[in-house]
BAGURO-17771 format. One record per residue (C-alpha): residue number from 1; residue in three letters; x, y, z. Coordinates in steps of 0.1 Angstrom, whole numbers. Layout:
N
+-----+---------+-------+-------+-------+
| num | residuo |     u |     v |     w |
+-----+---------+-------+-------+-------+
| NUM |     Ala |     X |     Y |     Z |
...
+-----+---------+-------+-------+-------+
***
This chain:
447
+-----+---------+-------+-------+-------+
| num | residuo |     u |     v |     w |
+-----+---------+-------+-------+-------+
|   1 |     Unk |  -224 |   -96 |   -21 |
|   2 |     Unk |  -228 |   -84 |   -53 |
|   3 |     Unk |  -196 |   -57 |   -66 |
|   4 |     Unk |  -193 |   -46 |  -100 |
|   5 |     Unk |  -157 |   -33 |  -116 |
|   6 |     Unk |  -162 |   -10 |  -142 |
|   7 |     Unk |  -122 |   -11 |  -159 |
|   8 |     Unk |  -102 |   -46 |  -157 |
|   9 |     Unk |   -69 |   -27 |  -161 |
|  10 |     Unk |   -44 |   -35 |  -134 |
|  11 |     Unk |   -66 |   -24 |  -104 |
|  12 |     Unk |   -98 |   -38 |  -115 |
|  13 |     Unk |   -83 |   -72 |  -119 |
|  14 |     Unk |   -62 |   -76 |   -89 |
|  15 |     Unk |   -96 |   -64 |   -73 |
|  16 |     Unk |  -117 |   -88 |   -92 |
|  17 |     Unk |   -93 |  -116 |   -80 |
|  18 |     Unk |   -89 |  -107 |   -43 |
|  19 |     Unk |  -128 |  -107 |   -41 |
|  20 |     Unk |  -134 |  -134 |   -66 |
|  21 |     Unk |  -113 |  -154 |   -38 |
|  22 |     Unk |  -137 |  -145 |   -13 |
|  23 |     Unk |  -165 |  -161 |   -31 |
|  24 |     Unk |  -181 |  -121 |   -37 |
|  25 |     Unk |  -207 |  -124 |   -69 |
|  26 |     Unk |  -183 |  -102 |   -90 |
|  27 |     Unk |  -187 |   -85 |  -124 |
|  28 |     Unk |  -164 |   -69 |  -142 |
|  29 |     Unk |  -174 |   -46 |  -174 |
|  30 |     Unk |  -141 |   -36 |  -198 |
|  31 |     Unk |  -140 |   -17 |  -230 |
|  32 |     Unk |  -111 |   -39 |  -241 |
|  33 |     Unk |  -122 |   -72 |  -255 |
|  34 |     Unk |   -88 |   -88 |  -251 |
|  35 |     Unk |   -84 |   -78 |  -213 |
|  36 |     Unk |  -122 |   -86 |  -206 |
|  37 |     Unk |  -113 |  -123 |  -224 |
|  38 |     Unk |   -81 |  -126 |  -200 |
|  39 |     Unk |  -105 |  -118 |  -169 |
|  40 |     Unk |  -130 |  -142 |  -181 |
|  41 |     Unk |  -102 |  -168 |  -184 |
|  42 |     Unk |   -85 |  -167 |  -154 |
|  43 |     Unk |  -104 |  -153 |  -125 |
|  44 |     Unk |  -141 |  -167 |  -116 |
|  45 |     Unk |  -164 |  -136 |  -124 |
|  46 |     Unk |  -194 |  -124 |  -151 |
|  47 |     Unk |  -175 |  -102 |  -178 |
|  48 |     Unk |  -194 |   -80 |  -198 |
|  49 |     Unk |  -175 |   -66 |  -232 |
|  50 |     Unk |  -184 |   -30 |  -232 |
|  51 |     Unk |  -180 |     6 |  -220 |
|  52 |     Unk |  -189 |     4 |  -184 |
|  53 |     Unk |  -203 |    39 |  -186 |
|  54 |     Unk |  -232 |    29 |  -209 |
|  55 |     Unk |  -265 |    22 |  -193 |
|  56 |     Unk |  -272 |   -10 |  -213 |
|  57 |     Unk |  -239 |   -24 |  -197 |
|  58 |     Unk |  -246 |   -17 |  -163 |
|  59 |     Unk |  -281 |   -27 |  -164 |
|  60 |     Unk |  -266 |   -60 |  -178 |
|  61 |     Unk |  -245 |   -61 |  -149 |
|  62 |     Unk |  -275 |   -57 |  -123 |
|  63 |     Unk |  -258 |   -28 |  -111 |
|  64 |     Unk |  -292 |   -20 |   -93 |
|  65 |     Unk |  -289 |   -49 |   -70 |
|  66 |     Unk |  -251 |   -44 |   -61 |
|  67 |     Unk |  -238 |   -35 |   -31 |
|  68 |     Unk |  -207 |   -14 |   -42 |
|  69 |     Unk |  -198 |    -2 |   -79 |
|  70 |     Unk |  -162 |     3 |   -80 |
|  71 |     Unk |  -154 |    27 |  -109 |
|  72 |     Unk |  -111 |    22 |  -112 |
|  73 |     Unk |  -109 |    26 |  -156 |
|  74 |     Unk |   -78 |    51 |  -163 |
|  75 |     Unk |  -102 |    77 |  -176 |
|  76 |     Unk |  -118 |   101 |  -144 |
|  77 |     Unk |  -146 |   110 |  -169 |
|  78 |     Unk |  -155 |    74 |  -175 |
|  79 |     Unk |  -155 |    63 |  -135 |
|  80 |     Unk |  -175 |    98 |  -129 |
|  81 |     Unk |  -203 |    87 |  -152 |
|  82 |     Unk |  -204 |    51 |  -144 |
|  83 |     Unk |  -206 |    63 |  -109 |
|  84 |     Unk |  -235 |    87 |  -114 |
|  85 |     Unk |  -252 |    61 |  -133 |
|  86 |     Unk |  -247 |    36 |  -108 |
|  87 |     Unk |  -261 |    50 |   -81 |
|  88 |     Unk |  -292 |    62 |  -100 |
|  89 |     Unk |  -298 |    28 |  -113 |
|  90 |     Unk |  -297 |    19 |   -73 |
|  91 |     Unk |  -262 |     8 |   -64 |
|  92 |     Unk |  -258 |    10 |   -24 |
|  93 |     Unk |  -222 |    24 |   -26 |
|  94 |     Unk |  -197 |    38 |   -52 |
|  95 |     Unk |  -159 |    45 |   -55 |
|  96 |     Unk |  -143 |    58 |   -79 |
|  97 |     Unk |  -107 |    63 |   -91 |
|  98 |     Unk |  -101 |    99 |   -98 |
|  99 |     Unk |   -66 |   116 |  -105 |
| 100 |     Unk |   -76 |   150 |  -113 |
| 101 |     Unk |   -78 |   171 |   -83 |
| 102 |     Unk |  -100 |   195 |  -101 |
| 103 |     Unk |  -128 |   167 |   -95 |
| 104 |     Unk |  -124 |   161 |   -55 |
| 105 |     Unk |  -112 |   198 |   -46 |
| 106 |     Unk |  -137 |   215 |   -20 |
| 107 |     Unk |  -140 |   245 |   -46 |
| 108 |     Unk |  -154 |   219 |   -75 |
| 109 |     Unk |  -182 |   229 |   -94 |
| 110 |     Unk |  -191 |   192 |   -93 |
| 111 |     Unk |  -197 |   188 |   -52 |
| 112 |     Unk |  -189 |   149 |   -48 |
| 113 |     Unk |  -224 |   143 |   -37 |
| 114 |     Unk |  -237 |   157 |   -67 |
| 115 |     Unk |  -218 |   130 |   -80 |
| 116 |     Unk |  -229 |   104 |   -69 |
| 117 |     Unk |  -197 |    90 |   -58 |
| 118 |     Unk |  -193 |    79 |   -20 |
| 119 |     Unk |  -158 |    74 |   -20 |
| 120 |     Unk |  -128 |    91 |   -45 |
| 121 |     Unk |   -94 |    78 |   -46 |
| 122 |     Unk |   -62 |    94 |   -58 |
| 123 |     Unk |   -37 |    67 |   -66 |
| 124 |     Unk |   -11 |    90 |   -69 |
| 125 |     Unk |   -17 |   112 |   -41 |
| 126 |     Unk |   -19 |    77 |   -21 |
| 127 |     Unk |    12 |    69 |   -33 |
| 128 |     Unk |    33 |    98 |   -23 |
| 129 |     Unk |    21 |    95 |    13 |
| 130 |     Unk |    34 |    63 |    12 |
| 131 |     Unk |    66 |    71 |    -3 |
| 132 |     Unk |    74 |    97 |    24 |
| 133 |     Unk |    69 |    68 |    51 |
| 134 |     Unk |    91 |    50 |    33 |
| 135 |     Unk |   120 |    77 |    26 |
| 136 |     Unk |   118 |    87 |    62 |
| 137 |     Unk |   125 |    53 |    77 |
| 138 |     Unk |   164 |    37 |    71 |
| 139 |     Unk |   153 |     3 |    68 |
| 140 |     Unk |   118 |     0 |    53 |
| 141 |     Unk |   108 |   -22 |    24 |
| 142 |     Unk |    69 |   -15 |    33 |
| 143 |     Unk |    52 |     4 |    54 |
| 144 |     Unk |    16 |    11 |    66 |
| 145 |     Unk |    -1 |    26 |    91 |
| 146 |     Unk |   -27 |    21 |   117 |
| 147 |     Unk |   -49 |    33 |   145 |
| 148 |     Unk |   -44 |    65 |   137 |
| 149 |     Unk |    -8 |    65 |   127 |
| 150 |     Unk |     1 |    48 |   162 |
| 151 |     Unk |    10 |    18 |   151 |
| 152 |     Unk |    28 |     5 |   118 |
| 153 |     Unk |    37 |   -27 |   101 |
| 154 |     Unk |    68 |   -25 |    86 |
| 155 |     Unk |    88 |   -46 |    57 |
| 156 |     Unk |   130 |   -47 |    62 |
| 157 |     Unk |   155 |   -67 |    52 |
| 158 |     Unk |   185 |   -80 |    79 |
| 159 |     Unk |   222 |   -68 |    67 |
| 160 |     Unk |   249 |   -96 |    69 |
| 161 |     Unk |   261 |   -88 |   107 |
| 162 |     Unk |   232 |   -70 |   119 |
| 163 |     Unk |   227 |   -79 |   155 |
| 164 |     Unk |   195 |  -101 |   154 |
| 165 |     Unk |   212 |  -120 |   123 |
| 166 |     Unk |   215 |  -161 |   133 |
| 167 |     Unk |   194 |  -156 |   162 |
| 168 |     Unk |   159 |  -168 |   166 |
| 169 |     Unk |   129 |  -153 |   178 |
| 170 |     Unk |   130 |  -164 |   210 |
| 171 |     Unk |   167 |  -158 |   220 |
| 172 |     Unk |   159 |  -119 |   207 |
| 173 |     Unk |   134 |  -120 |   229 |
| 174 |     Unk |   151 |  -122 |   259 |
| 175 |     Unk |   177 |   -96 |   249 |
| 176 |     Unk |   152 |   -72 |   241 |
| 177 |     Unk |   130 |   -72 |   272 |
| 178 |     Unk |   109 |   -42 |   268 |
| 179 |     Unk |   108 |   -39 |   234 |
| 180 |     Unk |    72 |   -37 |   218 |
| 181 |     Unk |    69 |   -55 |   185 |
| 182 |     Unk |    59 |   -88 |   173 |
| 183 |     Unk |    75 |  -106 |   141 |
| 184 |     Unk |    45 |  -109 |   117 |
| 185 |     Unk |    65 |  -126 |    88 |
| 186 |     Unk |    98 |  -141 |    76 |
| 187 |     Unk |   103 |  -144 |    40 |
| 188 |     Unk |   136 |  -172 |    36 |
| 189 |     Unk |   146 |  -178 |     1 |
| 190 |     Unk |   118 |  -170 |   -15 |
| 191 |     Unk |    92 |  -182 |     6 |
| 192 |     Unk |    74 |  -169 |    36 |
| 193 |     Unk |    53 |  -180 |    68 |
| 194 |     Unk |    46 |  -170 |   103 |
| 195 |     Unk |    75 |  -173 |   125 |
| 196 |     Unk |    75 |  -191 |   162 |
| 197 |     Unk |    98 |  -183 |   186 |
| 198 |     Unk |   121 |  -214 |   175 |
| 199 |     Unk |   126 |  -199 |   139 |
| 200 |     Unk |   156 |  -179 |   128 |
| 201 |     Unk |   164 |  -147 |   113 |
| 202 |     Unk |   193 |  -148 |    92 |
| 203 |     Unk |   210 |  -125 |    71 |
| 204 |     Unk |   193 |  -116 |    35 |
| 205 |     Unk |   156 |  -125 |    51 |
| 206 |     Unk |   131 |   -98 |    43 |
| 207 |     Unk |   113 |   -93 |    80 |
| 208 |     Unk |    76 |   -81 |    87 |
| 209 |     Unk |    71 |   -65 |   123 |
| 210 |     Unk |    46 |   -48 |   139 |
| 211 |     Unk |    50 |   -19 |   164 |
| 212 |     Unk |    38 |    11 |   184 |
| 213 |     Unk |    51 |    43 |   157 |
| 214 |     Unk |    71 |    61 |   188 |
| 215 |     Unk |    93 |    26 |   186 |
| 216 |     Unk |    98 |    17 |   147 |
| 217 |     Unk |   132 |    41 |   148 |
| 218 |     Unk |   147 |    16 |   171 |
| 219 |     Unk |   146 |   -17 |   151 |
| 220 |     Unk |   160 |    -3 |   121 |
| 221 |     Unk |   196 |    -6 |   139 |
| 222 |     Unk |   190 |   -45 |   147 |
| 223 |     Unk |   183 |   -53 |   115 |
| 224 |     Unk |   215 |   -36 |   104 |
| 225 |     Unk |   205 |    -3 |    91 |
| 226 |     Unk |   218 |    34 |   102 |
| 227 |     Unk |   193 |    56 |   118 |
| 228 |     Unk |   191 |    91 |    97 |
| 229 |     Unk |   166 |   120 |   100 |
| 230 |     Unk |   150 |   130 |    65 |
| 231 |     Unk |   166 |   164 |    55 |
| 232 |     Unk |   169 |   164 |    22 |
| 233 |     Unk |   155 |   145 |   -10 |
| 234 |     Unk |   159 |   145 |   -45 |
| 235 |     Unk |   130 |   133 |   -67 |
| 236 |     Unk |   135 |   120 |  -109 |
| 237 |     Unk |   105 |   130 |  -130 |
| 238 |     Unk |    77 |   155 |  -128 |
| 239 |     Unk |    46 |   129 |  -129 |
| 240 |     Unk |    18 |   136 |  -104 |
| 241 |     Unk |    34 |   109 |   -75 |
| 242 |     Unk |    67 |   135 |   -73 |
| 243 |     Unk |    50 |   165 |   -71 |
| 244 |     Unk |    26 |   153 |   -40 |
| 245 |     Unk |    55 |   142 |   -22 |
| 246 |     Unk |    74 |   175 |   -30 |
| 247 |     Unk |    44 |   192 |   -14 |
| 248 |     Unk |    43 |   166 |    20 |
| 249 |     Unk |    80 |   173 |    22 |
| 250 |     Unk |    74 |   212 |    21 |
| 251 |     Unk |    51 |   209 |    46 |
| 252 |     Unk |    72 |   188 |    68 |
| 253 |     Unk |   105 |   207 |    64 |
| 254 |     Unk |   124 |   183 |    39 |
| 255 |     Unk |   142 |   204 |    12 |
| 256 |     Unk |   131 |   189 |   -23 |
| 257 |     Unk |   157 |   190 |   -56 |
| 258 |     Unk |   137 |   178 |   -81 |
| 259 |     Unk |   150 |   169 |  -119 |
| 260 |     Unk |   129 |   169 |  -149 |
| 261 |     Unk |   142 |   160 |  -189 |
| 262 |     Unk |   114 |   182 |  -203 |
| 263 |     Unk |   123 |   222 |  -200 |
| 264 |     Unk |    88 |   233 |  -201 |
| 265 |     Unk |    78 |   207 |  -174 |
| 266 |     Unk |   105 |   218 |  -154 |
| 267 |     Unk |    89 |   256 |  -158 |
| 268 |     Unk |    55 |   244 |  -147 |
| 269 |     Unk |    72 |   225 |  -117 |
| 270 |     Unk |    90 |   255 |  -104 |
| 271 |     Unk |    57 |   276 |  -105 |
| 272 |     Unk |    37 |   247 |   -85 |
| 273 |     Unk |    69 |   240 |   -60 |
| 274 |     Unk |    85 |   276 |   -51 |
| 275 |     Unk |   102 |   253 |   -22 |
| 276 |     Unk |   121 |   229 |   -46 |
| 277 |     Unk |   148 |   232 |   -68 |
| 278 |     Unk |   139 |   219 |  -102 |
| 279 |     Unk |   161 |   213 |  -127 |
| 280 |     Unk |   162 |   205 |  -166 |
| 281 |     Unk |   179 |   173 |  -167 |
| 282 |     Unk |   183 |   134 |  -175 |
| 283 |     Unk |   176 |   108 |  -141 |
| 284 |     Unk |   202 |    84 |  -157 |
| 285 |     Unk |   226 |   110 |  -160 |
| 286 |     Unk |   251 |    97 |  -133 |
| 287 |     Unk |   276 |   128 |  -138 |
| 288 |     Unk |   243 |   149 |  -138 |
| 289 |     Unk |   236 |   135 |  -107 |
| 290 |     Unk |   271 |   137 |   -92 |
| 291 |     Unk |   271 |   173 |  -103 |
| 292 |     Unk |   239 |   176 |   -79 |
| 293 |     Unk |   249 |   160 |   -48 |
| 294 |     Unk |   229 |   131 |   -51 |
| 295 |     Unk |   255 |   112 |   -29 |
| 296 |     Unk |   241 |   138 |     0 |
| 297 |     Unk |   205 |   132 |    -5 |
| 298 |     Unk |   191 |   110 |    26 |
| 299 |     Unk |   160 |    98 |     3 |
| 300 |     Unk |   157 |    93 |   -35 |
| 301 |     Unk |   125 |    85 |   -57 |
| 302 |     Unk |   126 |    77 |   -94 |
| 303 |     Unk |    92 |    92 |  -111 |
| 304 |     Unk |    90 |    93 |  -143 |
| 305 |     Unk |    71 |    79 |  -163 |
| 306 |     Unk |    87 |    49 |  -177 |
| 307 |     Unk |    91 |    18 |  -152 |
| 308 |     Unk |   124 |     9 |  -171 |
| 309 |     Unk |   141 |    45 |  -165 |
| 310 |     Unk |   128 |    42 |  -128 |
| 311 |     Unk |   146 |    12 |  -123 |
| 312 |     Unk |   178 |    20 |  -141 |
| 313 |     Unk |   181 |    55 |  -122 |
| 314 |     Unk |   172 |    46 |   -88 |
| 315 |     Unk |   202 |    19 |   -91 |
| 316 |     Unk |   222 |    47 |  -103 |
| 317 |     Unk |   215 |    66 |   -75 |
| 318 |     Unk |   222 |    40 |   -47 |
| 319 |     Unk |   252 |    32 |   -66 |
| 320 |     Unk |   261 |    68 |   -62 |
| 321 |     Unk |   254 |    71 |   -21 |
| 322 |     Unk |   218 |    84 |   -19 |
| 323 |     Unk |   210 |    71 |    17 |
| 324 |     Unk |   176 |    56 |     9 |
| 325 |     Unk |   163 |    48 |   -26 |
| 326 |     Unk |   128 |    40 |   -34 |
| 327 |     Unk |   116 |    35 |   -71 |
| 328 |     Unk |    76 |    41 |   -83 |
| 329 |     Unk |    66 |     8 |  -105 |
| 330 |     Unk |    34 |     9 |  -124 |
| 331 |     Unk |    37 |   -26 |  -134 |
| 332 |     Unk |    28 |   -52 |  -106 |
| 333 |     Unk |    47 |   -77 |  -118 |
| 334 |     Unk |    78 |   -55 |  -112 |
| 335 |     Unk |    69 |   -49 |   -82 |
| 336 |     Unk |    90 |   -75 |   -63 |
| 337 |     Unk |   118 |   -72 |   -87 |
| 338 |     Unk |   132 |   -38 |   -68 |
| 339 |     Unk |   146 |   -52 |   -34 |
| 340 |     Unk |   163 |   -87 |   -55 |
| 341 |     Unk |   186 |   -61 |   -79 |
| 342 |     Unk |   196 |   -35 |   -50 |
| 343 |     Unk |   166 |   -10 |   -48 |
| 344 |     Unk |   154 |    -2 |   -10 |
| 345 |     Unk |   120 |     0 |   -17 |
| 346 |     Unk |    89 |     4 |   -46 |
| 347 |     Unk |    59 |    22 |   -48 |
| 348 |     Unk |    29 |    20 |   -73 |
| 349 |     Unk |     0 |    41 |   -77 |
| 350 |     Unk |   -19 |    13 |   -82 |
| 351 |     Unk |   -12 |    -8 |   -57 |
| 352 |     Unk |   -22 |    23 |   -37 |
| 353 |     Unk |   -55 |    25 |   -51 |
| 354 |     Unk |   -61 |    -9 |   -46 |
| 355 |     Unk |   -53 |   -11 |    -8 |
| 356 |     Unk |   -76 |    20 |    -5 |
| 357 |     Unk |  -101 |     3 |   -22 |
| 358 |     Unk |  -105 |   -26 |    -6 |
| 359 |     Unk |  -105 |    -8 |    33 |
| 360 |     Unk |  -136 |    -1 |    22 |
| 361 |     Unk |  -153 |   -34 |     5 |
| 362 |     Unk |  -140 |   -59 |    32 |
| 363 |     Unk |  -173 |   -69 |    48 |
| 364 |     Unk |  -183 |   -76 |    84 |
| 365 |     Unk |  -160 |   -48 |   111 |
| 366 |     Unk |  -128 |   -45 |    88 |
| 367 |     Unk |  -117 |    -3 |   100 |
| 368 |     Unk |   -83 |    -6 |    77 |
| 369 |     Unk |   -63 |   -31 |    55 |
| 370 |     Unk |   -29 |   -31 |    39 |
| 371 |     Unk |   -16 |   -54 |    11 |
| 372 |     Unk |    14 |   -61 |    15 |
| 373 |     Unk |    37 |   -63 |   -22 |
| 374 |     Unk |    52 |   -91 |   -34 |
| 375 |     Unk |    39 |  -112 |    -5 |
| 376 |     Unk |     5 |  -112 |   -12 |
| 377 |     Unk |     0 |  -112 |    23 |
| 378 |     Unk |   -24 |   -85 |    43 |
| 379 |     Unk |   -26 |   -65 |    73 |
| 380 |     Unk |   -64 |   -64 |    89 |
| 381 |     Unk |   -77 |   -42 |   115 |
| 382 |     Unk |  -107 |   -49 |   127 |
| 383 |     Unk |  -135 |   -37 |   153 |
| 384 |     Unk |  -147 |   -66 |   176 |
| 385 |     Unk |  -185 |   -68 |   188 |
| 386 |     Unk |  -198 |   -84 |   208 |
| 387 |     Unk |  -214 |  -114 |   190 |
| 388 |     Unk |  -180 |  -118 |   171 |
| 389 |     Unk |  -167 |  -151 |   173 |
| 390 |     Unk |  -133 |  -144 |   189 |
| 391 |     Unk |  -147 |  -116 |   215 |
| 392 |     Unk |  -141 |  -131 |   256 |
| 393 |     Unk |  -118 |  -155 |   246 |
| 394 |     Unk |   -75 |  -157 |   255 |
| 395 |     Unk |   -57 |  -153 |   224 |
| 396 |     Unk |   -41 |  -190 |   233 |
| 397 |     Unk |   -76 |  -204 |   231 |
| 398 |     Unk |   -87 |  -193 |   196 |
| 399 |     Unk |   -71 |  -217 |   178 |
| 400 |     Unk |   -61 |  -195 |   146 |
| 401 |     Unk |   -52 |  -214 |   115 |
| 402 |     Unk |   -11 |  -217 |   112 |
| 403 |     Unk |    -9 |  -185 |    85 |
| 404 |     Unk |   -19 |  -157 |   106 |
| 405 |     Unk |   -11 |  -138 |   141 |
| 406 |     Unk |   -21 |  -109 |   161 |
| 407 |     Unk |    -1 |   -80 |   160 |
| 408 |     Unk |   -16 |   -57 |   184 |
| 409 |     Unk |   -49 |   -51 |   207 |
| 410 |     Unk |   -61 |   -14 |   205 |
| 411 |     Unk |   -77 |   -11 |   237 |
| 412 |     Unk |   -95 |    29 |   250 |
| 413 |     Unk |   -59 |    45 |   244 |
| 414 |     Unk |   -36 |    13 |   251 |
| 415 |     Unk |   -18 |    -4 |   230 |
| 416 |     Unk |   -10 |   -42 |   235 |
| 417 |     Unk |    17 |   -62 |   224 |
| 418 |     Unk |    -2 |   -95 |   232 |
| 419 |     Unk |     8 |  -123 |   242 |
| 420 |     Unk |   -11 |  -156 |   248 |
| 421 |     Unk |   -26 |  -149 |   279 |
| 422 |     Unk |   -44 |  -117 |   270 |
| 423 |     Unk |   -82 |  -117 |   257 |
| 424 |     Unk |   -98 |  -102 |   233 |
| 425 |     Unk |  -128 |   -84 |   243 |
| 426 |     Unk |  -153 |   -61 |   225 |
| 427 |     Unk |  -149 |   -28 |   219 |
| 428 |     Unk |  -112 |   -36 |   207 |
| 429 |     Unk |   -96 |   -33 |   177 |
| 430 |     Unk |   -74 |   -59 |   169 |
| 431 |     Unk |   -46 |   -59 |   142 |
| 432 |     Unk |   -41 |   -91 |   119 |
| 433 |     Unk |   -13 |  -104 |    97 |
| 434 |     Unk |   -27 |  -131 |    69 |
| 435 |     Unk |   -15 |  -149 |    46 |
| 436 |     Unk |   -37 |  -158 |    13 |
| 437 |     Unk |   -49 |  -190 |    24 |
| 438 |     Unk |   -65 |  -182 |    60 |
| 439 |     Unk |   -79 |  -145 |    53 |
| 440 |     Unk |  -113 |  -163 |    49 |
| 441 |     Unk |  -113 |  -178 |    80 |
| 442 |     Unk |   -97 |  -147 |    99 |
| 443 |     Unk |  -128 |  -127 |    86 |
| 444 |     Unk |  -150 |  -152 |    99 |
| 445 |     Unk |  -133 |  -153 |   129 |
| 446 |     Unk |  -132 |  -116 |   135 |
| 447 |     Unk |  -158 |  -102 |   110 |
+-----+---------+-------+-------+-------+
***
């Protein structure tokens, strides 16, 4: 399958390596000779040096015989007419990464179809639903939802004396007869893997679970962590990531205080969120956010626009008793770095983008996908047909390589929990934790 990236910022290369992995015929076209020359180096794909809006480029890039154009520069105009152009030329499918929501709104003078764009994708309005998923759970790391929001794989780390601390799998089994979840991942020191029931959980391990929605409340308490209802938040920064989740927490009853260093942003704000407080001030002001009640606030994002200052005040903020802290991080390398130095949890925009993205360019029956950060490991749903390779067979049978396990069985309306005895049969949809190394063979075995 041919896909060609038009951008190899942060988005377009982490896309042009998952796919490159996958042994997709990639091409990547950046403005930037220096980034295009790092692709090149590192990752096996066709660069083109260029600006991937210009028709010589794409027709370089055989755009006209590609399966999806994937438009994800930091410029809307530049991924709207790369996308127009793309499709003209011939290109089966397009998506592009747009921020403005004067492009995708329904009263747009520019209709998406008009477009020629199949798909848009807001990193930062994908971010902020994350980011309420995250402030609303005690214990969450990561968080991401399928089935229609019934089921979620969630990221936590186990407290020193939380109840399943010391104990393996199996031994919380038994105690928790009744319980539906399965343990998807155990990262130890650093490094992770697929647990069996003989493997332990100890204290400091960062925990992947999957579970029915109506039961993720109740496993925050065995991993250590409090149980809280989200009443109140307070939000650093005025970038487009806080003011989307001010505007999920109006609509879901969560009062918003939201501070700002630059006055006239802070007028804008107040004009666009007539539920939140905004206020003119510093987010590393600690007496500033004494003076506020930060210490009362169950949840806490850092949004500005600096990585550094997002860092710095969301560890101010735990440090002064907000309940639940999470930090936005544009950087991917940084991404990891939250949880190690005492941060709950991190967001970025374009990590969003990315795990949008690629829900829709997984071939064969992939319905949604998650990756997973600092892991590198994913989260698969997929439909099962007939003719797939795993469909009429006991999940004890299957032989799946040592990386991976099934998290749930979607079944009419049921959810499963399976087990080793049940069967996989079409019509379901099947959730899948991977790890890098057996995500080809999990597509072949369920694509």
């Amino acid at each position: 399958m041919r896909v060609v990236i038009v951008g190899a910022g942060e988005v377009g290369y982490h896309l042009a390596d998952r796919l490159s992995q996958e042994n997709q015929d990639v091409v990547v076209i950046e403005a930037d000779p220096q980034r295009a020359e790092q692709i090149s180096d590192h990752l096996d794909v066709m660069t083109i040096v260029g600006n991937g809006a210009a028709i010589p480029n794409l027709e370089k890039a055989r755009v006209d015989i590609a399966r999806m154009m994937l438009a994800v520069t930091s410029q809307d105009e530049v991924n709207l007419i790369a996308s127009l152009a793309a499709k003209k030329m011939g290109a089966k499918q397009t998506i592009a990464r747009i921020s403005n929501p004067e492009y995708y709104s329904k009263d747009s003078a520019l209709p998406r179809e008009q477009l020629g764009i199949d798909l848009m994708i807001n990193p930062e309005r994908e971010c902020a639903k994350e980011t309420f998923g995250l402030l609303s759970s005690p214990a969450a790391t990561d968080v991401a939802s399928f089935h229609d929001d019934r089921v979620q794989l969630i990221g936590m780390i186990v407290r020193e004396g939380a109840p399943v601390a010391g104990k393996t799998l199996a031994e919380i089994g038994q105690e928790l007869i009744g319980r539906h979840y399965i343990v998807t991942g155990i990262v130890h020191e650093g490094s992770i893997k697929v647990p069996t029931g003989e493997d332990r959980i100890e204290a400091g391990d960062h925990v992947y679970l999957i579970s029915p929605t109506e039961e993720v409340a109740g496993l925050a308490p065995l991993a250590g962590h409090e149980p809280y209802k989200l009443r109140r938040i307070m939000i650093a920064g005025g970038s487009p990531e806080a003011v989307y989740l001010a505007e999920i927490c109006a609509d879901n009853g969560v009062e918003v205080t939201l501070l700002d260093s630059s006055r006239q942003k802070c007028i804008e704000l107040a004009e666009r969120l007539p539920k939140a407080l905004v206020l003119n001030g510093d987010a590393t002001d600690l007496d500033l956010l004494d003076q506020e009640g930060v210490a009362g606030m169950d949840g806490y994002l850092a949004a500005t626009g600096s990585d550094d200052t997002n860092i710095l005040s969301s560890l101010l903020a735990k440090q002064a008793g907000a309940r639940k802290v999470v930090s936005l991080i544009t950087d991917f390398d940084y991404l990891s770095l939250g949880t190690k130095v005492g941060i709950d949890a991190t967001v970025s925009p374009r990590m969003s983008a990315v795990n949008a993205i690629l829900r829709h360019v997984r071939r064969g029956r992939v319905s949604s996908l998650a990756i997973l950060k600092g892991i590198d490991a994913e989260a698969i749903q997929f439909s099962i047909g007939a003719s797939t390779e795993v469909a009429n067979r006991a999940i004890a049978d299957l032989h799946l390589p040592k990386g991976c396990v099934i998290g749930t069985i979607f079944r009419d309306d049921q959810i499963i929990v399976p087990r080793g005895k049940h069967r996989v049969e079409p019509g379901d949809e099947v959730l899948v934790f991977a790890l890098p190394g057996t995500i080809e063979a999990v597509e072949q075995a369920f694509g």
